[in-house]
C-alpha positions as CSV (number, residue, x, y, z in Angstrom):
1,X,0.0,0.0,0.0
2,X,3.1,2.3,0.8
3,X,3.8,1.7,-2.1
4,X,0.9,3.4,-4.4
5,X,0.8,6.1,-2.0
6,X,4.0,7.7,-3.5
7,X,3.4,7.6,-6.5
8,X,-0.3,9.1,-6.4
9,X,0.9,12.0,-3.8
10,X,3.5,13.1,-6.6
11,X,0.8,12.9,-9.3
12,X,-1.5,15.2,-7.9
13,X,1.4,17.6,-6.9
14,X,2.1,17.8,-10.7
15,X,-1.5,17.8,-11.8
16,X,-1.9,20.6,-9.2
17,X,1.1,22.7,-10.6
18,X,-0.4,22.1,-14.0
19,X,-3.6,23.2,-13.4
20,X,-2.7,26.5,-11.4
21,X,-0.4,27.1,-14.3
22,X,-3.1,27.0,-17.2
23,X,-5.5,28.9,-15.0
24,X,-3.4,31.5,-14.5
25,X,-2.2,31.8,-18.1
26,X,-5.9,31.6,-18.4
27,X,-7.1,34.2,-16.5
28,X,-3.9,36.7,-18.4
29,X,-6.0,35.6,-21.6
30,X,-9.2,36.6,-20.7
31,X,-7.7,40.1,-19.2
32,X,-5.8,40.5,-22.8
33,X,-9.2,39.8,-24.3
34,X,-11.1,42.1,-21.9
35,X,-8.4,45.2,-22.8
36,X,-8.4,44.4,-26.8
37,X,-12.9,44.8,-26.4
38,X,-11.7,48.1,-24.3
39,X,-9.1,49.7,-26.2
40,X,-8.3,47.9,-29.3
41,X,-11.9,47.7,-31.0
42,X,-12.5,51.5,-30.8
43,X,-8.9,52.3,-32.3
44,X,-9.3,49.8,-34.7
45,X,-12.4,51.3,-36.1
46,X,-11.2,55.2,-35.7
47,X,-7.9,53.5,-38.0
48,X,-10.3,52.0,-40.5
49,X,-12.2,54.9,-40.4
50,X,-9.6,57.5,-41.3
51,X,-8.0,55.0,-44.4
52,X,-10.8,55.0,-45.5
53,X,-11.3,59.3,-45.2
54,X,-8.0,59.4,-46.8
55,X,-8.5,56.9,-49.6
56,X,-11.6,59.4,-50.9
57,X,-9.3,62.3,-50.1
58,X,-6.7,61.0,-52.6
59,X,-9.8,60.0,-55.0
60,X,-11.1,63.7,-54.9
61,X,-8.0,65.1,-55.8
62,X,-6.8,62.6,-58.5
63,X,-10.8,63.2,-60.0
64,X,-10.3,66.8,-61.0
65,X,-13.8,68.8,-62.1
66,X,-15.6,66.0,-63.0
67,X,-16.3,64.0,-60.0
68,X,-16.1,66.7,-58.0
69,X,-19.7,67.2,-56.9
70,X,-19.8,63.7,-55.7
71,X,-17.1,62.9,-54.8
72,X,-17.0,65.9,-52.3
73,X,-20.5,64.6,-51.1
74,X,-18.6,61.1,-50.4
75,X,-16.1,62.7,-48.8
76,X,-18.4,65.1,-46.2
77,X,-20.6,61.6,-44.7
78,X,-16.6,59.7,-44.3
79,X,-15.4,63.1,-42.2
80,X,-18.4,62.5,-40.1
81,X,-18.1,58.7,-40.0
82,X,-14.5,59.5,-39.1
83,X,-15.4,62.2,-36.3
84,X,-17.9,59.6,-35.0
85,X,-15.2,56.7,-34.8
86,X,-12.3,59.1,-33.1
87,X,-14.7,60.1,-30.6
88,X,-15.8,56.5,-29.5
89,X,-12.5,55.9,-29.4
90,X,-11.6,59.3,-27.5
91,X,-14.1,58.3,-24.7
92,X,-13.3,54.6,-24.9
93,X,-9.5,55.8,-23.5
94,X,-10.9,58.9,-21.2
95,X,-13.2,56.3,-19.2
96,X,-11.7,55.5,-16.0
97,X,-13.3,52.9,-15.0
98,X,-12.6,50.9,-18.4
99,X,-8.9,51.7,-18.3
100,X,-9.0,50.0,-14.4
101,X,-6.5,53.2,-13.2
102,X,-5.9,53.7,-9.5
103,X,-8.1,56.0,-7.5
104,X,-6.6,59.2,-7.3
105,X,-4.7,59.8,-3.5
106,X,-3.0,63.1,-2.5
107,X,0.7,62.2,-3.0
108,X,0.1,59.6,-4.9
109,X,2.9,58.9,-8.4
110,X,-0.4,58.6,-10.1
111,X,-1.6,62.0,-9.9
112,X,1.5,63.1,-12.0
113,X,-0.2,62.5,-15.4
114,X,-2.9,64.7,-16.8
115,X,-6.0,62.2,-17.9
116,X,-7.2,62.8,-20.8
């Protein structure tokens, strides 16, 4: 019986550090994941959204007179589409809560930074 005791002891002592291991890479996954859905969608979009601004910018110009009319009509709905996206993504990185910043304490190194 001492003898399977041994041998079962050290198999749940690695099956322990294994599993404590993959939760914790785990739970820095799911706190990635959580940060990209914070940060990373709104920017994404605002970037998307100003190629896209500049790709009818370039079109405008190259176009001359003839295509002007529409083209400039094109242009006006992208600038607000663009405005629309920086400013998700302007409150998106002003919102406290979301960025998970410390509260701020007199004295504290945190109150050094302006927040945006």
């Amino acid at each position: 019986m001492t003898l399977t005791v041994v041998p079962v002891l050290a198999l749940m002592a690695l099956w322990s550090f294994a599993m404590v291991s993959v939760t914790g890479d785990l739970r820095a996954l799911i706190r990635v994941q959580g940060v990209y859905e914070s940060f990373g969608t709104p920017v994404d979009t605002a970037v998307g959204q100003i190629q896209i601004e500049r790709r009818i910018a370039a079109e405008y110009l190259g176009a001359g007179e003839k295509d002007g009319r529409a083209t400039v009509a094109a242009l006006t709905e992208q600038q607000r589409s663009t405005d629309r996206a920086v400013q998700a993504m302007r409150d998106a990185i002003g919102n406290r809560e979301r960025r998970g910043d410390p509260p701020a304490v007199s004295g504290s190194p945190w109150t050094r930074w302006p927040t945006p």
